[in-house]
C-alpha positions in Angstrom: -71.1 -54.9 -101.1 -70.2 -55.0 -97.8 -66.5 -55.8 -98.0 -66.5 -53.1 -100.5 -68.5 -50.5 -97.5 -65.7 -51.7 -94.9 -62.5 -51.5 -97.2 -63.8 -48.0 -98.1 -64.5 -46.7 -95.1 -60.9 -47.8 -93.9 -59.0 -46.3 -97.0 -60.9 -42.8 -95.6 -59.8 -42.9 -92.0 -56.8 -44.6 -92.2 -55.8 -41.9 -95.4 -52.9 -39.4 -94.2 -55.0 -36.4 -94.6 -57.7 -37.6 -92.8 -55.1 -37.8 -89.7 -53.0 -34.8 -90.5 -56.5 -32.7 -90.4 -56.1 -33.0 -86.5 -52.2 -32.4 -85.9 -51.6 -28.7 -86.4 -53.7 -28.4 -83.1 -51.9 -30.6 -81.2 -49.0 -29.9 -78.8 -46.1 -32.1 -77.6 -44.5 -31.1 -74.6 -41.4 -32.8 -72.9 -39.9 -31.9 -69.3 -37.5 -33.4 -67.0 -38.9 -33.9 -63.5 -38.4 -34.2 -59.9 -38.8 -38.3 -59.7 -39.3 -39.3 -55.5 -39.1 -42.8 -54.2 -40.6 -43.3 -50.9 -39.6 -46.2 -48.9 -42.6 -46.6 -46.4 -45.3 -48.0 -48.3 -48.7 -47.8 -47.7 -52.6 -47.6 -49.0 -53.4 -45.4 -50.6 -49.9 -44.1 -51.6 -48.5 -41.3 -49.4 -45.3 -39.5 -50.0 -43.6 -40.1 -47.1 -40.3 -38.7 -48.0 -38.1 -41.7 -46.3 -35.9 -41.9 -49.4 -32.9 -44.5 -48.0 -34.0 -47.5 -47.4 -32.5 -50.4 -44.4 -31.0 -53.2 -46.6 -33.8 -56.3 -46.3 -32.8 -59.2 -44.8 -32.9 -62.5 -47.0 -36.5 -63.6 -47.0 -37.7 -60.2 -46.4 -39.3 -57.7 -48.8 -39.0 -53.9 -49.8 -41.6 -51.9 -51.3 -40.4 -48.6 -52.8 -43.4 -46.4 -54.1 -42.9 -43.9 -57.0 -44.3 -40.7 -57.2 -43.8 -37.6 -60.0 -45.6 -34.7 -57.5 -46.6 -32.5 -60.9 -48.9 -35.8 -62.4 -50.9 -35.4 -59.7 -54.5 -35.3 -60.4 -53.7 -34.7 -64.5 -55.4 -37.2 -67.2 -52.1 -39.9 -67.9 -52.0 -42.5 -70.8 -48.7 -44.2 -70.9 -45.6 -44.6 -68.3 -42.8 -46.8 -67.8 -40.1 -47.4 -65.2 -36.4 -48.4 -66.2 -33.9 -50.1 -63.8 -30.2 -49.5 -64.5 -28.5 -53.1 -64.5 -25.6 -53.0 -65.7 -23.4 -56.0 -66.0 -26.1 -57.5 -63.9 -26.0 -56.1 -60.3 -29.6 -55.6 -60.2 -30.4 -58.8 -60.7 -27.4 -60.6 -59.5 -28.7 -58.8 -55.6 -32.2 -58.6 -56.0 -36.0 -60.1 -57.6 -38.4 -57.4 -58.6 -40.9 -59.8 -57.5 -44.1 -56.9 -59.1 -44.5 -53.5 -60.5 -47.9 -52.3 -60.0 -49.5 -48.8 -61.4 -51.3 -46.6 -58.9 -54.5 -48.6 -59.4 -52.8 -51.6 -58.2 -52.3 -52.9 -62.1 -49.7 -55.1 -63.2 -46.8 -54.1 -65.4 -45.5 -55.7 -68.5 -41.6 -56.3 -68.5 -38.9 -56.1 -71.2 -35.1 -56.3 -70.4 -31.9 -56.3 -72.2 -28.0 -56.3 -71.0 -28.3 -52.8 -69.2 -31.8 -52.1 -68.3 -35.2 -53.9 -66.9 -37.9 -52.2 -68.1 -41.5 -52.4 -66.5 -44.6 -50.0 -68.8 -48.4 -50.1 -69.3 -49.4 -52.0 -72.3 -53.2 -50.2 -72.4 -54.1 -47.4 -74.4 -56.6 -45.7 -71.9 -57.0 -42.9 -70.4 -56.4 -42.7 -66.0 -56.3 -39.9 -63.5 -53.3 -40.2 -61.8 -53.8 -39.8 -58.0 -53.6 -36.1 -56.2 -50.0 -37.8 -54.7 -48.3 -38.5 -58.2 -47.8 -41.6 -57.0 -47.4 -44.0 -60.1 -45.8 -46.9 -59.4 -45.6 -49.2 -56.4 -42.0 -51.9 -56.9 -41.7 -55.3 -54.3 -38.2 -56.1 -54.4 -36.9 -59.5 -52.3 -32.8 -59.8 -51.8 -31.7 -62.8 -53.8 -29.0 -63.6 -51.1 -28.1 -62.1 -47.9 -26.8 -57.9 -48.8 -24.5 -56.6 -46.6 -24.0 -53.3 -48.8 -25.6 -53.7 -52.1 -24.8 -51.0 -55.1 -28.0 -48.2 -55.3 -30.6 -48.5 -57.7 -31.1 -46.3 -60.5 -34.4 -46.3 -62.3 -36.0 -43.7 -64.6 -39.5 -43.2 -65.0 -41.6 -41.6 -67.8 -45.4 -40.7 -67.7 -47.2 -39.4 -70.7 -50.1 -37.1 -70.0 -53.0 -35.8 -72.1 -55.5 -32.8 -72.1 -58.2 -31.2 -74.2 -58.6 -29.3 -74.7 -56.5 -27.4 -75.9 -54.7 -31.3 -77.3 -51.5 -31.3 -75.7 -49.3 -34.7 -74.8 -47.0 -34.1 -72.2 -44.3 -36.7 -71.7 -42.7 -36.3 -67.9 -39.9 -38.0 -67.1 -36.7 -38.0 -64.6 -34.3 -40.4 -62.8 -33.8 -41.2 -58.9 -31.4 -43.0 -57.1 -32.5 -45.6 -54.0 -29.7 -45.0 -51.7 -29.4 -48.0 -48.9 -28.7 -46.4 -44.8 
């Protein structure tokens, strides 16, 4: 009798019109959006606006801090951060030795031929911090740089509110430039 209780009550909530009762008052919303890297890092994360950064010295390490200014303070749920590496130059210069969130949480990676690819695998709610700041990156130069290509990365951040139910879904590109 209990099997038959649990295999019941999921054929209800799992049904398609017991979902689609909640979807005509939701609202997706998608925007492209000023991504800033900052180049001093520091804690908590200030936007410092130093957006070059002085190549690193073998041995040495960079830490670049992400920020989207219009998260700031707003209710986010997923995000991810996407290097450009194409044919390898990424990789072949430097070691992304971490990718931490704004609460200092580790990022899961996934990679292919042409991107690395750092996201949150939880499904929780977090307010983002009244600086946007959402990522913190520690690179390391694999061999001594004398003038390495920039680094392109793109960033999305999902956000949610209710009510009214609307997921928002920021997300832009930046360029680290080297002085």
């Amino acid at each position: 009798m209990k099997k038959y209780l649990i295999c019941l009550t999921l054929l209800i909530f799992t049904h398609p019109l017991f979902a689609q009762r909640h979807l005509p008052d939701l609202q997706i919303f998608t925007t492209d959006e000023n991504v800033q890297l900052d180049t001093i890092a520091e804690n908590p994360a200030i936007n410092n606006g130093i957006t070059t950064a002085t190549v690193p010295q073998r041995g040495e390490n960079l830490s670049l801090q992400i920020f989207i200014p219009r998260c700031a303070s707003l209710l986010g749920f997923e995000y991810a951060i996407t290097f450009s590496n194409p044919d390898s130059s990424l990789t072949r210069s430097f070691q992304i030795l971490s990718v931490t969130d704004w609460r200092q949480q580790p990022l899961k990676q996934t990679s292919n031929s042409q991107t690395i690819s750092y996201y949150n695998n939880r499904l929780e709610f977090a307010p983002l911090p009244s600086t946007g700041h959402i990522a913190t990156v520690l690179l390391t130069p694999r061999q001594q740089l004398h003038s390495p290509l920039p680094i392109h990365l793109a960033c999305s951040v999902t956000i949610v509110s209710n009510p009214p139910r609307r997921v928002w879904q920021m997300r832009g590109t930046t360029t680290l430039r080297w002085q």
